[in-house]
Kinemage of the C-alpha trace (Angstrom):
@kinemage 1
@onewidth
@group {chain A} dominant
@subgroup {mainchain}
@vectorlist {calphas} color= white
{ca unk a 1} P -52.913 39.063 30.603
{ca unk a 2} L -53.760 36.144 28.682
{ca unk a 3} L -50.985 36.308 26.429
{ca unk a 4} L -47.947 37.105 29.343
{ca unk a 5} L -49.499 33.914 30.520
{ca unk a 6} L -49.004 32.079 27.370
{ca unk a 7} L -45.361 33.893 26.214
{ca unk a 8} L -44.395 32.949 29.716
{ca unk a 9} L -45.760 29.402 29.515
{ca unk a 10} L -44.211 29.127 26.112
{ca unk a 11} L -40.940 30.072 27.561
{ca unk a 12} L -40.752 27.764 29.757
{ca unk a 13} L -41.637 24.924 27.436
{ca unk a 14} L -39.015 26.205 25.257
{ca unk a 15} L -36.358 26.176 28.155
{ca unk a 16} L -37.794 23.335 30.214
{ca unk a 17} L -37.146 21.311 27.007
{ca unk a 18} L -33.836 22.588 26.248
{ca unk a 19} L -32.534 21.701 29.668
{ca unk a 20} L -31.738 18.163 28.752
{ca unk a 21} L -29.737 19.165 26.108
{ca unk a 22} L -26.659 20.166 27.343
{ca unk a 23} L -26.771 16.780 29.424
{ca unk a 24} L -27.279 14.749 26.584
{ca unk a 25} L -24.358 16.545 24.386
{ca unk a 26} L -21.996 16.416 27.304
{ca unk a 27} L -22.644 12.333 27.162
{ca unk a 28} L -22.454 12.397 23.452
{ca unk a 29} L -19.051 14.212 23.716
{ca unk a 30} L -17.197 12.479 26.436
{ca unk a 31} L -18.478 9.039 23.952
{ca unk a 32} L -16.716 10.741 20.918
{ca unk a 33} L -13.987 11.931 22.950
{ca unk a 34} L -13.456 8.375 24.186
{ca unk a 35} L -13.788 6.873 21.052
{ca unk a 36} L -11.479 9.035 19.548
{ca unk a 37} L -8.964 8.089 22.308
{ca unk a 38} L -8.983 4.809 22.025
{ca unk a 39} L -9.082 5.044 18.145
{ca unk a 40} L -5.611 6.913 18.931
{ca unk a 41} L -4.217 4.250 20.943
{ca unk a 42} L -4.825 1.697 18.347
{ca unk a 43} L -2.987 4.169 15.645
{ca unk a 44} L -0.158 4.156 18.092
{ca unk a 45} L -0.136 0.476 18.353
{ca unk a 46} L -0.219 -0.085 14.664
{ca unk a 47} L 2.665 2.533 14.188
{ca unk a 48} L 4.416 0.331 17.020
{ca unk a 49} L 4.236 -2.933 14.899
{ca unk a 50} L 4.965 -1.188 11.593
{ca unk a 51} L 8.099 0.320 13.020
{ca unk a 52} L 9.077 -3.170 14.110
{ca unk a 53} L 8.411 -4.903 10.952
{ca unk a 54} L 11.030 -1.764 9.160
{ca unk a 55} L 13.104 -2.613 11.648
{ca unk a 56} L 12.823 -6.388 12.285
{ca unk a 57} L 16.206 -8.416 11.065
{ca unk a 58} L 15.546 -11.755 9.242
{ca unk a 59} L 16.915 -14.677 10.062
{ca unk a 60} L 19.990 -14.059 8.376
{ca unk a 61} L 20.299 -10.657 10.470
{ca unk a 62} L 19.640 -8.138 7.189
{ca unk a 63} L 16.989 -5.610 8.354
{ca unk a 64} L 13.646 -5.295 5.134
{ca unk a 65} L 15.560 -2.189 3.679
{ca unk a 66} L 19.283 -4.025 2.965
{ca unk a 67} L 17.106 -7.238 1.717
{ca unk a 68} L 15.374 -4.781 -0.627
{ca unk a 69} L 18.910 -3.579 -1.436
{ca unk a 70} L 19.925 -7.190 -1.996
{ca unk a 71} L 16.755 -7.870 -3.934
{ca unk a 72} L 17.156 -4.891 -6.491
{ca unk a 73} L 20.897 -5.917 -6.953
{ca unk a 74} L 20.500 -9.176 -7.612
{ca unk a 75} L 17.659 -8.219 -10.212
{ca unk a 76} L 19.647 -5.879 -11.934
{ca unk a 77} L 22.480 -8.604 -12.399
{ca unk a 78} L 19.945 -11.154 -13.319
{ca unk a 79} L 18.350 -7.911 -16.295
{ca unk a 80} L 22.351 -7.672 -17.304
{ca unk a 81} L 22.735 -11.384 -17.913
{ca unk a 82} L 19.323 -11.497 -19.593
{ca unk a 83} L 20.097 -8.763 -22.052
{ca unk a 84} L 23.868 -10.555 -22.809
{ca unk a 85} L 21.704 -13.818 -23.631
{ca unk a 86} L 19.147 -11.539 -25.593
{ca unk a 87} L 22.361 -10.424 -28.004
{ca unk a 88} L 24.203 -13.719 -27.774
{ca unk a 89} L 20.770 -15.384 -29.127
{ca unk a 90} L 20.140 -12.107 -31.920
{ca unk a 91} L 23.986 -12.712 -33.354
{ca unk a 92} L 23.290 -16.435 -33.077
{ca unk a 93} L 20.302 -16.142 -35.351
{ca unk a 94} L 21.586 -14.061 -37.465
{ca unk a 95} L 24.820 -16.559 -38.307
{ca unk a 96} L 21.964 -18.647 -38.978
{ca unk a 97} L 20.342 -16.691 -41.260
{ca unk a 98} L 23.774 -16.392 -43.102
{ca unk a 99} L 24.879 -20.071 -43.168
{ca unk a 100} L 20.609 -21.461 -43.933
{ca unk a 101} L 21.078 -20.645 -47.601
{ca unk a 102} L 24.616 -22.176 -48.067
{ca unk a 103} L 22.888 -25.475 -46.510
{ca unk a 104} L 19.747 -25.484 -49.115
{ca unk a 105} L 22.522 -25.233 -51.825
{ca unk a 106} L 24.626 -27.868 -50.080
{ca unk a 107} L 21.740 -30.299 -49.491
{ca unk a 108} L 19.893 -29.316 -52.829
{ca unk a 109} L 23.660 -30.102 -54.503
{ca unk a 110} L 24.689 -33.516 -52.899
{ca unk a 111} L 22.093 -34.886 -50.752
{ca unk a 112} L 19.412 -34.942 -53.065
C-alpha cells in the first residue's frame, strides 16, 4: 500500500511538473518563430537596397555594371600605353648604352 501511495505520488510530481512545459516551449517557440520572421524581413529589406544599388544609374545615367565595363576598358588602355612606354624607355636605354662609350672616347679625346 505504501508504495502505490508513493509510485502514485511520484507520478504526479513527475507530471504535475511537466505540465508547465509545454507552456513554456510554446512561448519559447512563437519568440523564435518571431524572431526568425522579423530576421527575414530585414534579409528582404537588405536584398531590396542591394538590388537598387546593382541597379541604381549614376549621375551620368550608366548603371554599376557598364561603369565597371568602362572602368576595366579604360584600364586595359591605360596597361597598353604603359607597356608601349615600358619598350619605348628599354630601346631608349639601350641606344644609350650603345652611344655612352663613343662619348667617353669623344670626351676622353677632345675635351680633356
Amino acid at each position: 500500500m505504501r508504495r502505490i501511495f508513493i509510485l502514485t505520488c511520484l507520478a504526479f510530481v513527475v507530471l504535475g511538473s511537466s505540465c508547465d512545459k509545454p507552456a513554456l516551449l510554446n512561448d519559447q517557440r512563437l519568440k523564435v518563430d518571431a524572431d526568425f520572421e522579423r530576421a527575414k524581413e530585414e534579409m528582404r529589406t537588405v536584398d531590396a537596397k542591394f538590388e537598387a544599388l546593382q541597379t541604381a544609374a549614376s549621375p551620368d545615367g550608366m548603371s554599376l555594371e557598364q561603369q565597371h565595363e568602362k572602368t576595366v576598358k579604360k584600364n586595359a588602355e591605360l596597361e597598353e600605353k604603359v607597356e608601349y612606354l615600358r619598350q619605348k624607355c628599354d630601346e631608349a636605354e639601350a641606344a644609350l648604352g650603345e652611344i655612352r662609350p663613343r662619348m667617353a672616347t669623344y670626351k676622353a679625346k677632345y675635351l680633356y
